[in-house]
C-alpha angles and dihedrals in degrees: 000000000000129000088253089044102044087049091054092046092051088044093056098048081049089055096031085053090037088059090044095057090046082053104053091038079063108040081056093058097049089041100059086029090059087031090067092038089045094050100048092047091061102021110039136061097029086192091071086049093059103107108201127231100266087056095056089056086056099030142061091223085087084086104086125213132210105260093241082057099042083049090046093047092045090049079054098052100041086053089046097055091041101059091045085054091059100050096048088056104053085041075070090047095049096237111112125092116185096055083152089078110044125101102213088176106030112091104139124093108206127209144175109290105170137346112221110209128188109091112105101201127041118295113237101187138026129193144171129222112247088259097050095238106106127032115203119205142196132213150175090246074081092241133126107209127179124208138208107230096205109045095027086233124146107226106173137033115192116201118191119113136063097210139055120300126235116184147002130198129178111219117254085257095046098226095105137029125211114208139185140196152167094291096065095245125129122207138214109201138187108237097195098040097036086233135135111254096175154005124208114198134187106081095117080195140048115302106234089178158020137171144161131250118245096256090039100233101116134028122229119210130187113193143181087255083081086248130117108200131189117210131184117256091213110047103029092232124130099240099181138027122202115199128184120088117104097213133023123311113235095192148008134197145177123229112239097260087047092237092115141039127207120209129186124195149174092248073088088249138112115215121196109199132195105233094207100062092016084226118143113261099184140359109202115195124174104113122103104220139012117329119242103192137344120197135190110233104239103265077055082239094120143022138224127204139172127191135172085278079089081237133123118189137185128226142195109233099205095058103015091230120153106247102176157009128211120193124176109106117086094206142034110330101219106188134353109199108191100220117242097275092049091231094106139045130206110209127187129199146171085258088079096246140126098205119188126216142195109224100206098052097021097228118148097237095183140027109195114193140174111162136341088267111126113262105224104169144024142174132176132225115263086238084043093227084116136054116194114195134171120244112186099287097340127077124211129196117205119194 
């Protein structure tokens, strides 16, 4: 290196250190600025904080927390917040440099809120109602059973099958759940009176999973018989077969705008479907062992999937490219939920662990445990302040 060279070189790291000073002068001044508005939005005026009793019913704030642990959680979240701010704000300047890591969105620490008991087997799938107010589960003590999230009651108990129960699904509308199990039988089921509405038949093997489309007109079911079949509400009448798969298919799922269906098996791939012409639109292959779930984002752009190689992993459904990997888990990974806004995933697995990821950079932001039980199942709030999981028999929601 030259004179000349060596004098520009030395220049630019004076102005390069220069700019970084002005930055963190400043960082320093919006830091202690957010820190005391921060701190007067959660601390001050207790009053403001009073949520009345109409709110509780909507909202998971009805779980009360001891005050050291509502200051503590605050503290959290003002840091939290803070530090997101920041970044934010030297991505703009062009002088940050581990943008992968950053969670721009991601500002609330969840933590356990209930836990619902009453279940005497393992509960396989969890779900809330569209507003947010009731869960329904299913379990191999071959029960349904539909909770109030409020109050933790158990308001409903459905009985009708004799084996054990796979799944459990409230209609977009809430007012009917559709259920599986191991004895091939569907369910329609009156959510108000607790009685049966409906039955669907045709699977010769066990039903894995059911669903409803988005505008609740038709049923989807993925079953151990390597078919995914559509059947009318209505009518009761299987109105479309879907054949391709070369195992079982563990889950099935419509897009948003109900143009597309996304399968999972234990043949290790992911299969996205076009619903009209019931032709394949993409095969995604990548895992290393049977899927567990396979789930659309919300704009329907992407998809998400876990299997028991203890993976998720994230595609593009256009082109049906891999985009990412997540690693994390060290056992099965059971169920991976995108929250509403599509920015973050939920993800369950047989290390006893709820980890939390950011989808754009692919960082785990948050690991939720309780014991060392197997978490089998999750789902998220339509507004995403709750998480609901499956522990064994016992269910847990986090907020």
């Amino acid at each position: 290196m030259n004179t000349e060279q060596k004098s520009s070189f030395l220049q630019k790291r004076t102005n390069h250190t220069f700019e970084q000073k002005k930055i963190e002068k400043r960082s320093h001044k919006v830091k202690v600025y957010f820190r005391k508005r921060l701190k007067i939005i959660f601390c001050s005026n207790k009053r403001k904080m009073n949520i009345t009793n109409e709110a509780k019913k909507t909202q998971l704030v009805s779980f009360s927390l001891p005050e050291t642990q509502n200051k503590q959680k605050s503290e959290k979240e003002i840091t939290k917040i803070i530090q997101n701010w920041l970044r934010t704000l030297e991505i703009k300047l062009g002088w940050i440099h581990n943008f992968d890591t950053i969670v721009a969105k991601y500002a609330k620490h969840f933590q356990l809120l209930k836990i619902l008991r009453g279940h005497t087997n393992a509960v396989n799938r969890i779900r809330f109602s569209p507003n947010g107010r009731r869960i329904v589960t299913s379990s191999d003590d071959k029960t349904l059973r539909v909770w109030d999230v409020a109050s933790g009651e158990q308001i409903q108990i459905f009985q009708g099958y004799n084996e054990h129960t796979y799944g459990g699904y409230f209609s977009p509308d809430g007012s009917s759940i559709v259920s599986c199990a191991y004895s091939k039988i569907i369910l329609l089921w009156d959510v108000k009176s607790g009685k049966e509405i409906k039955r669907f038949e045709g699977h010769p093997e066990p039903v894995w999973y059911v669903n409803f489309s988005p505008d609740g007109k038709t049923i989807v079911s993925s079953s151990y018989d390597r078919t995914i079949r559509l059947w009318d509400v209505n009518t009761g009448k299987e109105i479309q077969r879907l054949s391709g798969h070369s195992q079982g298919i563990q889950t099935v799922q419509f897009s948003s705008d109900s143009t597309m269906i996304v399968s999972s098996s234990d043949d290790q791939t992911v299969v996205i479907w076009d619903v009209k012409s019931g032709q394949r639109l993409q095969e995604l292959k990548g895992h290393s062992n049977a899927l567990k779930y396979a789930t659309f984002s919300p704009d329907g752009q992407f998809v998400a999937s876990c299997a028991l190689d203890h993976s998720i992993r994230i595609w593009d459904v256009k082109s049906g490219k891999q985009l990412k990997i997540l690693e994390g888990h060290n056992n099965f990974v059971d169920e991976v939920k995108y929250f509403p806004d599509g920015l973050t995933l939920a993800s369950c697995s047989h290390d006893a662990t709820i980890r939390l990821w950011d989808v754009q950079s692919g960082q785990e932001i948050q690991k939720l445990k309780h014991s060392s039980v197997n978490i089998t199942t999750i789902d998220i709030s339509s507004n995403s302040a709750a998480i609901v999981s499956g522990h064994g028999p016992e269910i847990i929601i986090w907020g």
